[in-house]
LUMVEX-42164 format. One record per residue (C-alpha): residue number from 1; residue in one letter; x, y, z. Coordinates in Angstrom, 2 decimals. Layout:
BEGIN
pos NUM	code A	px X	py Y	pz Z $
...
//
This chain:
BEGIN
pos 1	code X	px -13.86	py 11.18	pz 1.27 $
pos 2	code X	px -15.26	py 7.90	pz 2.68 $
pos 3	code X	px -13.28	py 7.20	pz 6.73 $
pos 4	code X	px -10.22	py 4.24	pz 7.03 $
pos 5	code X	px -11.77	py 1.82	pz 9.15 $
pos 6	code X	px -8.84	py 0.97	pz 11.42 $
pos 7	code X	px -8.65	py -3.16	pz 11.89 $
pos 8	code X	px -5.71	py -3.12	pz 14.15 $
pos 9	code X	px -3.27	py -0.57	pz 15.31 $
pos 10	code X	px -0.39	py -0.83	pz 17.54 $
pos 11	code X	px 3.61	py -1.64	pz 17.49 $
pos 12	code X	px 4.97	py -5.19	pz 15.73 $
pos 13	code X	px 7.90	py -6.00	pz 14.74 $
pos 14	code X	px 8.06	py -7.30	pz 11.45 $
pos 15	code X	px 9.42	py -10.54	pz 12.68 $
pos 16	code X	px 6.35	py -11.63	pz 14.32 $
pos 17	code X	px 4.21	py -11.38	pz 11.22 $
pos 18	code X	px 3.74	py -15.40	pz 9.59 $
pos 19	code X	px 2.10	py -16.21	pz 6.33 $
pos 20	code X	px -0.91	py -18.80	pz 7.58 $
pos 21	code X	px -3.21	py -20.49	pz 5.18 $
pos 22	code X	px -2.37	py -19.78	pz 2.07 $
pos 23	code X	px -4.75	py -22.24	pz 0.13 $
pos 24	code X	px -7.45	py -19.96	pz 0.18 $
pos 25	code X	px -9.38	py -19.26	pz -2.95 $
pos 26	code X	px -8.99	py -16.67	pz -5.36 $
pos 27	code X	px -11.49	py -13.99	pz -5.01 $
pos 28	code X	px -13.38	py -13.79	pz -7.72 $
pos 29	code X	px -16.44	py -11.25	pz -8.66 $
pos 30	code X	px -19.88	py -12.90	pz -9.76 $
pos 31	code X	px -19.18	py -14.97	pz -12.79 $
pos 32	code X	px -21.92	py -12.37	pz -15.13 $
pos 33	code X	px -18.54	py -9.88	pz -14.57 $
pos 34	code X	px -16.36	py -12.47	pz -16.51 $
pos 35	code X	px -16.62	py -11.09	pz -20.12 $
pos 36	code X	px -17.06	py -7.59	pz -18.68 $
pos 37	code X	px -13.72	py -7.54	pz -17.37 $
pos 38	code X	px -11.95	py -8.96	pz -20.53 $
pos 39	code X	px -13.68	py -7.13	pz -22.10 $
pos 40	code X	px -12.81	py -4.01	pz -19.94 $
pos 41	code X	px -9.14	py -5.08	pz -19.11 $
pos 42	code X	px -8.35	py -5.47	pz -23.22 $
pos 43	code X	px -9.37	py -1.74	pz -23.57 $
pos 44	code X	px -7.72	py -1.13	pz -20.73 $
pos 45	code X	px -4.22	py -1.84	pz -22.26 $
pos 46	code X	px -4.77	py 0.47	pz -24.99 $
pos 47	code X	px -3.79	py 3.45	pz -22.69 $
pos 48	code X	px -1.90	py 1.92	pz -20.15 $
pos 49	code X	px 0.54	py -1.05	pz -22.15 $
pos 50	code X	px 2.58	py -1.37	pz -19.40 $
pos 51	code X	px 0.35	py -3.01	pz -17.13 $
pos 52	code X	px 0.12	py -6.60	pz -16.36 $
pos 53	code X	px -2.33	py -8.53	pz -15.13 $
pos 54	code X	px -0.66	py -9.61	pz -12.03 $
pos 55	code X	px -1.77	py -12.32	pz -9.40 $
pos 56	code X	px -1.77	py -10.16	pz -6.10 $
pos 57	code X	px -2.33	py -11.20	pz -2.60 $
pos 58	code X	px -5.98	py -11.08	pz -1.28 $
pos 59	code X	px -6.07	py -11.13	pz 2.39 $
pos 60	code X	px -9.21	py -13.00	pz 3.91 $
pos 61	code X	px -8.45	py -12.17	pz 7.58 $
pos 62	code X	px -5.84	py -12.36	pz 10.27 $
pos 63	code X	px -5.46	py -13.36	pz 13.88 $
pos 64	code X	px -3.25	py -13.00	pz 17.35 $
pos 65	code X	px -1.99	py -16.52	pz 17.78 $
pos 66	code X	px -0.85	py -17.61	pz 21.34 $
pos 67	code X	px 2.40	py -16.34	pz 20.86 $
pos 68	code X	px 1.53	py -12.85	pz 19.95 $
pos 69	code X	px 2.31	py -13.16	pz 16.16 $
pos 70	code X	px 0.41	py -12.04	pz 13.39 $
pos 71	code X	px -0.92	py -14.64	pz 11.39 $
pos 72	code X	px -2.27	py -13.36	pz 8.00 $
pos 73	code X	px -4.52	py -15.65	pz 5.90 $
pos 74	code X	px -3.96	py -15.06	pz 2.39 $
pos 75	code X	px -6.02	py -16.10	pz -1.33 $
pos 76	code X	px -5.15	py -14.11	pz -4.80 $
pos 77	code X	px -6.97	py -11.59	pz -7.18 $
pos 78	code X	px -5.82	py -10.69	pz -10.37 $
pos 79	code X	px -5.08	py -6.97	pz -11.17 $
pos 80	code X	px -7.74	py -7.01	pz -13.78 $
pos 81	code X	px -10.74	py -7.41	pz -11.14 $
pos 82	code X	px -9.23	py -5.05	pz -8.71 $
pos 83	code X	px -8.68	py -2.10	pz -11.77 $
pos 84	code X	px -12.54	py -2.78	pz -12.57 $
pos 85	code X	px -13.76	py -3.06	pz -9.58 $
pos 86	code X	px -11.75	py 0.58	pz -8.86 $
pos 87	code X	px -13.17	py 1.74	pz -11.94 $
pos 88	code X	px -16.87	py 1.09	pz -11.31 $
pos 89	code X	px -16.78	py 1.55	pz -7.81 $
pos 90	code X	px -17.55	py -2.40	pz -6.64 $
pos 91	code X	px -16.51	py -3.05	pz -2.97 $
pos 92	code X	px -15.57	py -6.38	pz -1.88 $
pos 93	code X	px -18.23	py -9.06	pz -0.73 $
pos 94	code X	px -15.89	py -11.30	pz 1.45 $
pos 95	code X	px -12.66	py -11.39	pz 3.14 $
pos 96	code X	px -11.08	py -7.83	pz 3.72 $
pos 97	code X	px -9.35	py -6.71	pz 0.50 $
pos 98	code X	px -5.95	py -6.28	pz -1.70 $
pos 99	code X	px -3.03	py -6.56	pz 0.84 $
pos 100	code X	px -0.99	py -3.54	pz 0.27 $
pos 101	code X	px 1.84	py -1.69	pz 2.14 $
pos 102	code X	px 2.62	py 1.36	pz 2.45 $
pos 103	code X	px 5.74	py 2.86	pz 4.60 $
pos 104	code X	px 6.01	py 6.15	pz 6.73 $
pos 105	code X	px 9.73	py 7.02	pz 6.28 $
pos 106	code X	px 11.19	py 9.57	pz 8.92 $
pos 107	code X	px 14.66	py 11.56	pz 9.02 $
pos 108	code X	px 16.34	py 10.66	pz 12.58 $
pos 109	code X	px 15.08	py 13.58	pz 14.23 $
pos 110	code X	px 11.68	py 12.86	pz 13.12 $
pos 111	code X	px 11.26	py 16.11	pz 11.39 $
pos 112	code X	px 10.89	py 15.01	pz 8.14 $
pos 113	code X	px 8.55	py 12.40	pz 6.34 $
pos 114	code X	px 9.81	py 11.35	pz 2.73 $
pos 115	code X	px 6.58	py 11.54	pz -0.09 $
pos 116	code X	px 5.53	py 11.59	pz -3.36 $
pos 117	code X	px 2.84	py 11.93	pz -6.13 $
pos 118	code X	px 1.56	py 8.96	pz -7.75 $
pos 119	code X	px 2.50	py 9.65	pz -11.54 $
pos 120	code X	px -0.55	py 11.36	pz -13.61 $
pos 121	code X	px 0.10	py 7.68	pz -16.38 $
pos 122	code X	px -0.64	py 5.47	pz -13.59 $
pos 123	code X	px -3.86	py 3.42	pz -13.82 $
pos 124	code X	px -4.13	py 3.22	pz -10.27 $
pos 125	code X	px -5.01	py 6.63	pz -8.33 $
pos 126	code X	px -3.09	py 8.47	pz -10.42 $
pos 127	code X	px -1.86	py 11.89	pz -8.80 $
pos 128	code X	px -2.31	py 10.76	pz -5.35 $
pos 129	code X	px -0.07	py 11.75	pz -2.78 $
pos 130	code X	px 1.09	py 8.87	pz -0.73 $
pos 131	code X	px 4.07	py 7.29	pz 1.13 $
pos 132	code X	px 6.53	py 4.46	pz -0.44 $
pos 133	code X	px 4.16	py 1.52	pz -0.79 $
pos 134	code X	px 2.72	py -1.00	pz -3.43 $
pos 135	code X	px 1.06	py -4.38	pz -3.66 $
pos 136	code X	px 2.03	py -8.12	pz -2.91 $
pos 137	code X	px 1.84	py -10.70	pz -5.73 $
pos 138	code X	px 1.51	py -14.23	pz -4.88 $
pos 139	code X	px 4.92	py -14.61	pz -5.13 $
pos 140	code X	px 5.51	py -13.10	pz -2.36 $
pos 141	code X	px 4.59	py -16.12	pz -0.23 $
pos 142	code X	px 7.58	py -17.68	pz -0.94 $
pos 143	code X	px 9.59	py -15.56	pz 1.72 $
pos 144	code X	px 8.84	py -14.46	pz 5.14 $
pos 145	code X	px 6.44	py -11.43	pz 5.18 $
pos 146	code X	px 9.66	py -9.43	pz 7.26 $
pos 147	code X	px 11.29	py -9.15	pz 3.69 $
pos 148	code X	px 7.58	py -9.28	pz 1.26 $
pos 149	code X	px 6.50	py -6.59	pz 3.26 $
pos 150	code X	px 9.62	py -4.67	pz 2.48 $
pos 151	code X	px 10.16	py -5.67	pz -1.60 $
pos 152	code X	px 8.31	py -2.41	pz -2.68 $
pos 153	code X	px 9.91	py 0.08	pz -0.14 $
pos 154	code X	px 13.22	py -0.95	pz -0.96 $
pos 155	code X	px 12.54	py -1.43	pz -4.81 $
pos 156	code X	px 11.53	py 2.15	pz -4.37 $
pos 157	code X	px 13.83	py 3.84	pz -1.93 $
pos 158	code X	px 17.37	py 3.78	pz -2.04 $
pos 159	code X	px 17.97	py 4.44	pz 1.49 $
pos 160	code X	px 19.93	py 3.48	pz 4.46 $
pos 161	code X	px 17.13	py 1.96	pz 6.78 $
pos 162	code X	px 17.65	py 1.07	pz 10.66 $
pos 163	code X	px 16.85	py -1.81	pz 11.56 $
pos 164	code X	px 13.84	py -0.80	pz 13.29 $
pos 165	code X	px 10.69	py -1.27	pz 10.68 $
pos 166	code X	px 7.69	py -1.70	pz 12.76 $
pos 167	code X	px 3.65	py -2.73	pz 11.50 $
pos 168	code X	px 1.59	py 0.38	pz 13.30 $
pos 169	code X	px -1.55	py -0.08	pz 11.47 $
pos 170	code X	px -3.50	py -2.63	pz 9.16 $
pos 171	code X	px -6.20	py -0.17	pz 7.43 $
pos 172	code X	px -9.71	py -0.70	pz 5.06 $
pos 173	code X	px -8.80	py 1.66	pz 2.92 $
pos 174	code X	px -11.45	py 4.04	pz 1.94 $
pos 175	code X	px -11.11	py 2.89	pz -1.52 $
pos 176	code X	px -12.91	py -0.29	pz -0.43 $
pos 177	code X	px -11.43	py -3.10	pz -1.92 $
pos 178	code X	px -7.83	py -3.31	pz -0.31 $
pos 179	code X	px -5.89	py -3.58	pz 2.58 $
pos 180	code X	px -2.89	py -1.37	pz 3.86 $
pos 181	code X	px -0.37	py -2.47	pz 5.99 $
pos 182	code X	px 1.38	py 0.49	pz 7.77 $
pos 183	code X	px 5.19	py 0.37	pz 8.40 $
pos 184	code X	px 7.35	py 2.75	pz 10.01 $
pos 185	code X	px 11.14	py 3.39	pz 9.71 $
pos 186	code X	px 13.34	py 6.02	pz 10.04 $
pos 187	code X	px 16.82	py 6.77	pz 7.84 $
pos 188	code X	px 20.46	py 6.41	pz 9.37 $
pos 189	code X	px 21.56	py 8.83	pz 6.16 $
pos 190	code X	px 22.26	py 12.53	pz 6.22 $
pos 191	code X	px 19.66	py 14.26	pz 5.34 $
pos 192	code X	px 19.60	py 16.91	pz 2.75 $
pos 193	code X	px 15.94	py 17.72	pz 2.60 $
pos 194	code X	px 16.17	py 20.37	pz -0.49 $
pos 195	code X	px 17.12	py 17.28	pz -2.40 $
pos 196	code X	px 14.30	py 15.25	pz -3.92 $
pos 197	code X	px 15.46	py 11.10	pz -4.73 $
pos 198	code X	px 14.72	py 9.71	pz -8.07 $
pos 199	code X	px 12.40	py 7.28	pz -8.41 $
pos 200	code X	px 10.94	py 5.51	pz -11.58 $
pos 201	code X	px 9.09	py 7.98	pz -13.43 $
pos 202	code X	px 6.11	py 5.15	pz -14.50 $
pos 203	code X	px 5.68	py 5.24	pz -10.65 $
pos 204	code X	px 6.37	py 9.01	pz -9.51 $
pos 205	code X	px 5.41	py 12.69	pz -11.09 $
pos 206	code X	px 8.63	py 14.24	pz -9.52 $
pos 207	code X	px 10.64	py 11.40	pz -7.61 $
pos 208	code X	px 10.07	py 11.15	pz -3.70 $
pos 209	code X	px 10.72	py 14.71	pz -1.83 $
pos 210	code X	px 11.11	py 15.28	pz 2.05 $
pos 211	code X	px 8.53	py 17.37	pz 3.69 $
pos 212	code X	px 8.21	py 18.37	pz 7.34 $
pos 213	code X	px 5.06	py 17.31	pz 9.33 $
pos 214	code X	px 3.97	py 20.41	pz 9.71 $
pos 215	code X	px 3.15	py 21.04	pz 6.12 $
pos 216	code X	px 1.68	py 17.83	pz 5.81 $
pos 217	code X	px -0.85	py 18.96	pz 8.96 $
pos 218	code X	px -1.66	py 22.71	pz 6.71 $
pos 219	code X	px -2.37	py 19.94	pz 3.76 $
pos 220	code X	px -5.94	py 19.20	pz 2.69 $
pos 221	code X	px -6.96	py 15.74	pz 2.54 $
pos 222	code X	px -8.79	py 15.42	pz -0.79 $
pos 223	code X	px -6.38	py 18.13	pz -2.83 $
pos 224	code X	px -4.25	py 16.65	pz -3.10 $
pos 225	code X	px -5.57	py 13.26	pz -2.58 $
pos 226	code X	px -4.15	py 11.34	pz -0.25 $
pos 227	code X	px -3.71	py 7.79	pz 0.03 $
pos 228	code X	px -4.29	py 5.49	pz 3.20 $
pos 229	code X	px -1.46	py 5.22	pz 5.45 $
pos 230	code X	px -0.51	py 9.23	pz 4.83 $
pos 231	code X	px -4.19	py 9.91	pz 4.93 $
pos 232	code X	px -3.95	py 7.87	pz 8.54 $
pos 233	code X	px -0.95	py 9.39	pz 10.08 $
pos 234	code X	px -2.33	py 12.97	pz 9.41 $
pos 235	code X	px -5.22	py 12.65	pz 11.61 $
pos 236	code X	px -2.72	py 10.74	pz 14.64 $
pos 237	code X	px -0.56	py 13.96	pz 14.11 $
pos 238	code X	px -4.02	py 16.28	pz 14.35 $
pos 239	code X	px -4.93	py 14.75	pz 17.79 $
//
């Protein structure tokens, strides 16, 4: 499996993240691609209806300003080009990629790290084991990135978060074309680890399940496969 390139790792609140320039273009594959992917994206409904083709955040780059904040620079892509380029294994040609996130989710001793298995009828690495996490859509820009960065987790999770959620990483993910920001958080519930939580079953195998980090360090990385931030966090536990 191809490395994470690591763009940035260290401890941010998710108050000092700001949307910058958000008048960037869309990014947009060679226009010889155009009928391709209709072409593509119309078959592509035929076994998965339920997707749309959704106008996601494309981050170009992001910078330290003076005052220590993160300052993210943000165009769009369109979920067709990013399922074809996945398909056909494009990488990007500018900017850095799909801005995802992705959230490590801890009991309050830190024992246990909540997971779960991309359902086998998603279009996009199905199977996968991964952390809470999804993508931004454009309309996401229209509130600070402290509750964007959030939407999925807590669309996802029905949890009673601290109110400590902390960036730790921004990651290239190894699929190429996106972008993973890294939260971490830990639960004020009680935690009954034998019980898995229900999650939506177009998203999830099995629902999200608890497991302890040491059987996440006896996992293997490619069976299952595992997505970014998990894929991440396993080698900072290895070291």
């Amino acid at each position: 499996m191809p490395e994470i390139q690591v763009l940035w790792e260290g401890r941010l609140d998710l108050s000092q993240i700001a949307w910058g320039d958000s008048s960037l273009p869309e990014f947009r594959l060679n226009s010889k691609h155009d009928v391709k992917i209709n072409k593509f994206w119309i078959e592509h409904l035929d076994t998965h209806p339920n997707d749309y083709d959704g106008t996601l955040l494309y981050l170009y780059d992001f910078i330290i300003d003076q005052n220590s904040n993160l300052v993210l620079n943000t165009g769009t892509v369109k979920f067709s080009t990013i399922i074809y380029m996945s398909n056909f294994n494009f990488k990007i040609n500018k900017g850095i990629g799909m801005l995802g996130v992705q959230c490590l989710i801890f009991d309050s001793n830190n024992n246990y790290l909540l997971v779960g298995r991309r359902s086998h009828h998603q279009s996009y690495y199905p199977g996968a084991l991964t952390i809470p996490g999804g993508m931004l859509e454009s309309n996401d820009l229209n509130n600070p990135p402290k509750i964007s960065l959030m939407r999925e987790i807590l669309e996802e999770v029905k949890l009673n978060f601290n109110n400590h959620v902390n960036l730790i990483a921004i990651l290239s993910g190894w699929n190429g074309i996106s972008v993973t920001f890294l939260l971490s958080t830990v639960i004020n519930d009680f935690l009954d680890p034998s019980k898995n939580l229900d999650g939506d079953q177009e998203e999830w195998d099995d629902g999200l399940n608890w497991i302890t980090i040491k059987e996440l360090l006896h996992m293997n990385n490619d069976s299952p496969i595992m997505l970014d931030g998990l894929q991440y966090f396993k080698t900072k536990i290895e070291l």
